[in-house]
N, C-alpha and C positions, 0 to 999 in steps of 0.2 A: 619201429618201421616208418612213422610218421617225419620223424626227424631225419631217418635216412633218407628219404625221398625228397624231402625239401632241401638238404643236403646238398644232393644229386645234381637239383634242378638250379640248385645257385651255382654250384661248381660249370655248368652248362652257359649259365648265363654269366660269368666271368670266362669261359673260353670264349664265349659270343662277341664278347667287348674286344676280349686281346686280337681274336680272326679279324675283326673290322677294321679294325688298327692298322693292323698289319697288311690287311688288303688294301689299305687306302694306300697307304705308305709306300707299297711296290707298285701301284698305280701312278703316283705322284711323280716317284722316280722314274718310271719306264717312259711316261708319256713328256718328261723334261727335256731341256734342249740339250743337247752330247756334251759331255764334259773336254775342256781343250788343252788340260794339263793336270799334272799330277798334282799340283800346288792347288787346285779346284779339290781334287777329291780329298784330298788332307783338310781340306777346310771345310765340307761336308762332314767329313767323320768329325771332326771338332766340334764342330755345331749341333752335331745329331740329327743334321738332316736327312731326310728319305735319299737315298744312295744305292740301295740292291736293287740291280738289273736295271743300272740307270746309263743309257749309252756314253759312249767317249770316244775322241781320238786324239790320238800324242802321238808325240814324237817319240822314238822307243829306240833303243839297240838292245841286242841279245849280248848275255855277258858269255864268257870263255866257262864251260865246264864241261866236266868230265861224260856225265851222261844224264839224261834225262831223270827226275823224278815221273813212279808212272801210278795213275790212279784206276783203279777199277772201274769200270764203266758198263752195265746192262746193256745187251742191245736185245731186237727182236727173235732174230734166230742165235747167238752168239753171244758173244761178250770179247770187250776189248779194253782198250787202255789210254788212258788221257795223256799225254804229257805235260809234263811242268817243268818250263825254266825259266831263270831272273835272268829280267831285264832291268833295265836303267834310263830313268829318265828325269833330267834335273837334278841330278846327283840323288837320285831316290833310287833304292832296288825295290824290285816286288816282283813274285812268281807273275809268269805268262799262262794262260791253259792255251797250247795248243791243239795241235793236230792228235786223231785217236789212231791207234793201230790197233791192228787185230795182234790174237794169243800167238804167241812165236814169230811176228813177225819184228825186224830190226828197227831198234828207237830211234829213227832217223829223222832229227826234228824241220819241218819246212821252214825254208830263208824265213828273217820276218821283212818287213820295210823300214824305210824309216819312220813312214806314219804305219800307225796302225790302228784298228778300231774294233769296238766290240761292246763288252757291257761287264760294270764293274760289279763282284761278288763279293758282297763284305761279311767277312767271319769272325769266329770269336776272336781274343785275342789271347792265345797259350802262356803268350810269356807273362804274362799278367794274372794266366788262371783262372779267367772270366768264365763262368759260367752260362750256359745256354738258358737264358729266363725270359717268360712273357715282356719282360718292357723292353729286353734289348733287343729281340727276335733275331736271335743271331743263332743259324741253324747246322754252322759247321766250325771245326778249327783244324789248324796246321797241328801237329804232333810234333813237339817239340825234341830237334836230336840232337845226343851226347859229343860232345866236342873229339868224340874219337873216332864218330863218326864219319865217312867221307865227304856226307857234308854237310855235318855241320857246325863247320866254322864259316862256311861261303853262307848259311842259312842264315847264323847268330845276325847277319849284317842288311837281312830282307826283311822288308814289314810285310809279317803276316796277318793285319788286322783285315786285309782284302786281298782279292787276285784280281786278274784280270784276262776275263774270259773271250779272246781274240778270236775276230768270223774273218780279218781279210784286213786289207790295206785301209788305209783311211778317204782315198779316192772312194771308197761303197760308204761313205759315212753318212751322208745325204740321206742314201737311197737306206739305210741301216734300219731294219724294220724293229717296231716296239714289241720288247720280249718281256714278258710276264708267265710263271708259273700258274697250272694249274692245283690250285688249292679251294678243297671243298669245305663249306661254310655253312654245315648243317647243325649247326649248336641252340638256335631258338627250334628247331624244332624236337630236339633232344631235351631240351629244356623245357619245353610243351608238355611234353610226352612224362616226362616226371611229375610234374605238378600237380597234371592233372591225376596221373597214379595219386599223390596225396592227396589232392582232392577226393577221389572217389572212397579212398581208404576212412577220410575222415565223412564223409556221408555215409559210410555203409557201417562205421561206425556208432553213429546219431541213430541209426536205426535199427541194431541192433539193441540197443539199449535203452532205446524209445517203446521199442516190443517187448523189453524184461521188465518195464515198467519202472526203471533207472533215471530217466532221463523224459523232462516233459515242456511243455511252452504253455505259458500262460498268457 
């Protein structure tokens, strides 16, 4: 029981180290200055710099397809649906998240501009098989689809190492407020709360066996 408890409390205190990390790091990004080309963010992800939910504005066109890709989306009373389609910028594709609709309503994607702005989400990368692990903190991926699919052969030609999570034109890029998830960082106290369980386990042990006459201080 001893060993589990201590266990416990280091597995705590290793989640503790990756949350800070990782909070620094979407800090870092969020509070950076807007990214102003796709050739930026490519050279982020290269570097491994802090990059998620790090603002941007480009230059974009929407490409020619068929229909929307559409993502699930919670809402408070309802539920609805994200759209996603490739753009192009600098001779780069990469998925857009636009506009959400409601359940049965038609995936009718809005014009985009030329500039556009928002805040880039960077995911695993599928084609590659990269796994979701504490150093890369990478907490989503694209679902890679069969070339029989409708689309994907227009997909095979998008980088889905990130999207790009689009609020409006790049005229609000200025004004484009710092976005950061709410993520709770209770692991030192999780960590606490074990140790001291070992702790207590290992004193009430000392004294049980202090009382059978096992166990003595000289």
């Amino acid at each position: 029981m001893l060993s589990i408890l201590i266990g416990l409390g280091t597995w705590q205190y290793q989640r503790l180290d990756w949350k800070t990390v990782l909070l620094a790091e979407i800090d870092t990004a969020a509070n950076s200055a807007p990214l102003t080309s796709i050739s930026q963010i490519r050279t982020a992800l290269s570097d491994t710099s802090p990059l998620d939910f790090r603002r941007f504005e480009i230059e974009a066109r929407l490409l020619p397809f068929d229909a929307p890709l559409r993502v699930y989306i919670p809402r408070e009373s309802d539920f609805g649906w994200r759209l996603f389609a490739p753009i192009e910028s600098e001779g780069n594709k990469v998925f857009a998240a636009l506009n959400i609709i409601g359940d049965g309503e038609d995936a009718v994607v809005l014009p985009i501009n030329e500039k556009i702005a928002g805040y880039v989400r960077v995911a695993r990368d599928e084609k590659r098989r990269t796994r979701s692990t504490p150093a890369q903190n990478r907490w989503f991926g694209f679902n890679p689809l069969p070339e029989t699919h409708d689309w994907g052969a227009k997909v095979s030609e998008v980088d889905v190492r990130y999207y790009l999570d689009v609020v409006g034109g790049a005229e609000q890029g200025a004004e484009l407020p710092v976005k950061t998830p709410e993520i709770r960082n209770n692991h030192f106290e999780y960590m606490l709360t074990w140790f001291s369980l070992a702790l207590i386990l290992l004193v009430y042990y000392m004294l049980i066996h202090r009382r059978e006459g096992r166990v003595g201080w000289s």
